[in-house]
N, C-alpha and C positions, 0 to 999 in steps of 0.2 A: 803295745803288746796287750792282748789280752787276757782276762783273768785268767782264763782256763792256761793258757801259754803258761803265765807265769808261775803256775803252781808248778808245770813239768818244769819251768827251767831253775826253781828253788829246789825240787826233788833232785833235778841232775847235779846242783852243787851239793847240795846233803849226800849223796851215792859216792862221790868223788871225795866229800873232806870225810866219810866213813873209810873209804879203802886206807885212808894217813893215820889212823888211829891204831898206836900199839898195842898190843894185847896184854903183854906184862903189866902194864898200869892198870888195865882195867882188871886185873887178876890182883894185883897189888893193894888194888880199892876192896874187891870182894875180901880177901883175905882179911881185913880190916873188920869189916862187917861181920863177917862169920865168927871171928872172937872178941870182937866188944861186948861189956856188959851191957851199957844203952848205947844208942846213937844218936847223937844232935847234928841239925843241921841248918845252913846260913846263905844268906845269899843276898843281895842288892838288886834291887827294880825286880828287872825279865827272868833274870837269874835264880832271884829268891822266891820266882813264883815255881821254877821247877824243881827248887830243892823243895820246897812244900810238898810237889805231890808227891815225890820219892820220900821221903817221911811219910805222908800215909800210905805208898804201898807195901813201906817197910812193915806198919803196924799191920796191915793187912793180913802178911806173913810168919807174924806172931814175935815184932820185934820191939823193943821200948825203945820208939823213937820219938825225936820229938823236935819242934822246931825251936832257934835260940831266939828268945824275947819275944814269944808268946807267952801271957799269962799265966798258966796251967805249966809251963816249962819248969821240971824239977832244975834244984842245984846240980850242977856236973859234979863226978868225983872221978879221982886218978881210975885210970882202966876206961873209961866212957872211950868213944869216940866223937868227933868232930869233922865234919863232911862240910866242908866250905865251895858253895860255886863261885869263881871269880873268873872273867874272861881275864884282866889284865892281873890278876893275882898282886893288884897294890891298893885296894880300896880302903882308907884308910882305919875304917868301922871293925870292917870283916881283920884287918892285922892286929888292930887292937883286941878284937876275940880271940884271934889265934896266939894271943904271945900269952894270955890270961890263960886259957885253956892249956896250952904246953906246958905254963911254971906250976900249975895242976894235976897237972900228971896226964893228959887227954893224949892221943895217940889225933894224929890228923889226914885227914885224907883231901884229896884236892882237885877240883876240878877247874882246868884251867888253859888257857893259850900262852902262859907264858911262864914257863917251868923254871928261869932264874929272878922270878920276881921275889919280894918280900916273903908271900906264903908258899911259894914254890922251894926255897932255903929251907923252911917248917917242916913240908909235909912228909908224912912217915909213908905214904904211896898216895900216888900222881896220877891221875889219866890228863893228856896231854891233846886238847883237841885243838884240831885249825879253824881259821876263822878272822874278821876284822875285829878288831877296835881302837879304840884311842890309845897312839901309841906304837899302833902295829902292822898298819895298814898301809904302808906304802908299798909293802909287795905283792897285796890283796887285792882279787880283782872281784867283788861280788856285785850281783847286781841287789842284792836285796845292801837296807839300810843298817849302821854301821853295830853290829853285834848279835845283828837275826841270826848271822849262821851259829855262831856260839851256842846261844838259848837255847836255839832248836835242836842241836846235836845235844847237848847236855841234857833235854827230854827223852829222845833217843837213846842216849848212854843210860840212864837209870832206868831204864825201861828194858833194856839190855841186863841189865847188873840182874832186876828181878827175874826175867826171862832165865839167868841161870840159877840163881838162888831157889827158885820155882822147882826146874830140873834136878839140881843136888839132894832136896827134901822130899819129889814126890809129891808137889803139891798142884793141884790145879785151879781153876778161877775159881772153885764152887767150893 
């Protein structure tokens, strides 16, 4: 297959695991956002590089967010939020922040493929995306390798979430 191929036939699976995506969850995640005082946010590998940029387009938008264990990362206090990406929602890192942050008083939101895992029990709202990974994939059929679709839809999804956060304030790129 060639490159150009394979771009449309990762977009046609991205199109397809978009139309499985419920909307209450991603309302459920905004709703989260919109009344936090800060927002922190966690992720592993591919994961935690998308939750990075949705932290700085949060800050972009005039929010105090910030990513967990980075330097500069204030202390959480009760009321914060906590935005975890996890495709299999049982990384062992990311539950040990999320049981820390809950007996904290954090409020947790959750990006995930598997909504009865460990942080998926946690979280106070969910968005629920499809996808492989370890663990999960025996009913998965992608051709891309084993968690692109995840990563990629959870760049898409926060990029979404600002898209309406944008709309709700009135705000535009400039």
């Amino acid at each position: 297959m060639s490159e150009a191929k394979n771009i449309f036939a990762i977009l046609d699976e991205l199109k397809g695991n978009a139309k499985q995506i419920d909307n209450e969850g991603l309302e459920s995640v905004e709703k989260l956002i919109t009344e936090a005082k800060r927002i922190f946010v966690g992720g592993a590998g591919r994961s935690g590089f998308a939750a990075r940029g949705f932290s700085n387009r949060l800050m972009h938008l005039g929010f105090q967010a910030y990513v967990i264990g980075e330097i500069s990362t204030p202390h959480t206090k009760a009321g914060d939020l906590l935005i975890i990406t996890s495709g299999s929602g049982e990384t062992d890192a990311l539950v040990s922040i999320a049981k820390k942050a809950k007996d904290s008083g954090l409020y947790l939101g959750l990006v995930t493929m598997n909504p009865q895992s460990t942080l998926g029990k946690m979280a106070d709202g969910m968005i629920i995306l499809p996808g492989d990974s370890k663990g999960n994939n025996e009913e998965k059929h992608s051709i891309q390798p084993m968690g692109s679709q995840f990563e990629q839809m959870s760049f898409l999804i926060f990029d979404a979430i600002v898209l309406k956060l944008m709309e709700n304030w009135n705000q535009t790129s400039e």
